[in-house]
C-alpha positions as CSV (number, residue, x, y, z in Angstrom):
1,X,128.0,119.8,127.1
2,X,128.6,117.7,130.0
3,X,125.1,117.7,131.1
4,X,123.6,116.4,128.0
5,X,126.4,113.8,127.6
6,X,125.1,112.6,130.9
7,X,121.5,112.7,129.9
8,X,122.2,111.1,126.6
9,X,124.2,108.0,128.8
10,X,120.8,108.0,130.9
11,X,118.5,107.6,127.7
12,X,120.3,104.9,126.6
13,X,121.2,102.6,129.8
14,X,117.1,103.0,130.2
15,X,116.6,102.1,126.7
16,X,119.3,99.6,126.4
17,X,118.9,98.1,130.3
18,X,121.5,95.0,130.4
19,X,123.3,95.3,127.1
20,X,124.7,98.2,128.5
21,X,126.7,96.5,131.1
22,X,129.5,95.4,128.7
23,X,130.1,99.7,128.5
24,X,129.7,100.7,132.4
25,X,133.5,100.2,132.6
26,X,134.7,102.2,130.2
27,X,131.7,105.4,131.0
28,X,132.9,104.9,134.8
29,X,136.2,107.1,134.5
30,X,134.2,110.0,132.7
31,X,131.4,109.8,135.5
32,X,133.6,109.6,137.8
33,X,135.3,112.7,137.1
34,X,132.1,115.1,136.5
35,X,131.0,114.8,140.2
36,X,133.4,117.0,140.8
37,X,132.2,119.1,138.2
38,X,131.8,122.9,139.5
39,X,128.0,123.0,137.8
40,X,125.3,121.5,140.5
41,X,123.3,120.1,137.6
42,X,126.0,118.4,136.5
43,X,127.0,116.4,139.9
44,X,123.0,116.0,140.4
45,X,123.2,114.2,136.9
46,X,126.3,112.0,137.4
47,X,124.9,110.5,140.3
48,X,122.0,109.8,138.8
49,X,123.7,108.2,136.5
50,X,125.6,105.9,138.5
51,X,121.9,105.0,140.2
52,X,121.4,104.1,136.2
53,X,123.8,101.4,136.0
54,X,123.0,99.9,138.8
55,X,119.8,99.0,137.7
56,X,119.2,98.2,134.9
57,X,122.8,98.2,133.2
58,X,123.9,96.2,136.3
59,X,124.0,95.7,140.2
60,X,125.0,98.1,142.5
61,X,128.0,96.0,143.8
62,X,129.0,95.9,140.5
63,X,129.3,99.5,140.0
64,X,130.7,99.9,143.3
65,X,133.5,97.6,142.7
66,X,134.6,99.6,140.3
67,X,133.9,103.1,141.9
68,X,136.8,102.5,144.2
69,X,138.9,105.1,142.9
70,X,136.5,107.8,143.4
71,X,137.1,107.3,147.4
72,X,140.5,108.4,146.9
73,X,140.3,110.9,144.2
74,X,142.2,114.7,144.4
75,X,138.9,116.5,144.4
76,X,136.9,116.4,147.5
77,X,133.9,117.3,145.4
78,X,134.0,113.7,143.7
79,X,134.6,112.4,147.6
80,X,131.4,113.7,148.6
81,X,129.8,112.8,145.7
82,X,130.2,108.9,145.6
83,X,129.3,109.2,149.7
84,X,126.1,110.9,148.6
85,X,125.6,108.1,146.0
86,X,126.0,105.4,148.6
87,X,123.7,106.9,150.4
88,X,121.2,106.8,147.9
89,X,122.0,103.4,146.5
90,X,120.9,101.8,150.1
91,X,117.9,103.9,150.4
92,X,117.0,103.0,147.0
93,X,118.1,99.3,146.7
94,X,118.6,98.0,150.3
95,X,121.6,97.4,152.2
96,X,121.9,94.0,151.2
97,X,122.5,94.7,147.5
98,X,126.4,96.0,148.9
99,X,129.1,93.8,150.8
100,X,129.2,97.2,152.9
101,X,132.4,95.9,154.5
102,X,134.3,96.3,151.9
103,X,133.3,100.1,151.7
104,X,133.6,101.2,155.5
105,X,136.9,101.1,155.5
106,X,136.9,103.6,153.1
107,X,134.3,105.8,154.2
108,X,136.1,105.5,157.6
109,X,139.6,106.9,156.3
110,X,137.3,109.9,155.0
111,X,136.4,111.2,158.6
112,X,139.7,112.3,158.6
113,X,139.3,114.2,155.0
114,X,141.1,117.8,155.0
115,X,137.8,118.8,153.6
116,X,134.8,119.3,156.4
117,X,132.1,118.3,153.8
118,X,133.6,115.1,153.0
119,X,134.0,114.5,156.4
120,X,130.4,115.3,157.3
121,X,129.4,113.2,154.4
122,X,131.3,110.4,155.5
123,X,129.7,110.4,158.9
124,X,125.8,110.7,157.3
125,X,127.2,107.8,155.2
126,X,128.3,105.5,158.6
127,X,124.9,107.1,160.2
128,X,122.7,106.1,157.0
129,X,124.3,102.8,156.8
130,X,123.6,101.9,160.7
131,X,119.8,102.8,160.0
132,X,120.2,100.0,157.8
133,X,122.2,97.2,159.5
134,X,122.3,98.2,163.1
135,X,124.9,96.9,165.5
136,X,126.2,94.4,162.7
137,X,127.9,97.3,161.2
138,X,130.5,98.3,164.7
139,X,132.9,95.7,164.1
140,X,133.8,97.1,160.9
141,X,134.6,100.4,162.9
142,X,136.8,99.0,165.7
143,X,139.5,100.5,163.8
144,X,138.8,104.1,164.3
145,X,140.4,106.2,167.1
146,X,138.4,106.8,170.9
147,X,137.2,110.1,169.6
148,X,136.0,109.2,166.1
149,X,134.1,105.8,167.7
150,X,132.9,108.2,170.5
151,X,131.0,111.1,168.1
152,X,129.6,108.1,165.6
153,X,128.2,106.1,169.1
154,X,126.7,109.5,169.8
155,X,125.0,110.0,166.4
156,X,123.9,105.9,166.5
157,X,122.3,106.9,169.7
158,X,120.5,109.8,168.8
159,X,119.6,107.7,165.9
160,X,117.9,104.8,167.8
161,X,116.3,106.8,170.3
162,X,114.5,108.9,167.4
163,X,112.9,105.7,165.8
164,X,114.1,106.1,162.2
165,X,116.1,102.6,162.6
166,X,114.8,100.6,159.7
167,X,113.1,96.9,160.1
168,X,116.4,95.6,158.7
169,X,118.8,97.1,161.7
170,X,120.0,95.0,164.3
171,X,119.5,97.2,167.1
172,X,120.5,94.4,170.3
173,X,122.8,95.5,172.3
174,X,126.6,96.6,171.0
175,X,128.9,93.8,170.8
């Protein structure tokens, strides 16, 4: 049941496009809550909905505004999930379609998640989003303990020196 809700939202934010915007509030909640649903399909689906409204429905800082909640929910399934969505939403539409700032500090309270895939999430979220921005992106992490700022250096590294930064990324030296 969920599933086809989901795929019935999708047929119409595609066929509606930007009259659907005045609705993404009020589907948000219900989206929210099925990525932490227990079926794959159904996650898979929610996310892809979310993608939806950000284009055409809406932006993606829009629907990220409003996706704040889902940082802090109970289930660490709907954590991962809106990580894994942010992740996709820079590959898909650029970093600059996100005041990323404002969502670091959330992603960084997640590294210390009781749940190990929510905090490996988190970390491939920090990683993904330094591909994007580069160096820009460490003074929104001077916040984090020595050992935290230590491993996520380590993984910038290892992501520099393999050459998958992206043309976008700052990659001078760390300020």
């Amino acid at each position: 049941v969920s599933l086809n809700g989901l795929e019935v939202l999708c047929l119409m934010v595609d066929r509606m496009g930007e009259q659907f915007k005045p609705h993404v509030t009020t589907v948000l909640p219900a989206v929210i809550d099925r990525l932490g649903d227990s079926k794959d399909q159904v996650r898979e689906m929610a996310q892809q909905l979310l993608l939806k409204l950000m284009m055409p429905a809406s932006t993606p800082q829009y629907v990220f505004d409003r996706l704040g909640p889902a940082f802090h929910h109970k289930l660490w399934l709907v954590k991962e999930g809106v990580l894994v969505t942010l992740q996709r939403t820079i590959n898909r539409y650029g970093a600059r379609c996100l005041l990323l700032s404002k969502l670091v500090p959330d992603i960084c309270k997640l590294l210390d998640d009781p749940s190990p895939q929510v905090r490996e999430s988190s970390v491939n979220t920090l990683v993904e989003i330094y591909r994007h921005v580069g160096e820009k992106m460490r003074r929104d992490l001077q916040s984090l303990s020595h050992q935290r700022l230590n491993q996520l250096d380590t993984k910038f590294e290892e992501l520099k020196t393999s050459g998958n930064m992206l043309p976008t990324a700052d990659i001078g030296e760390s300020l």
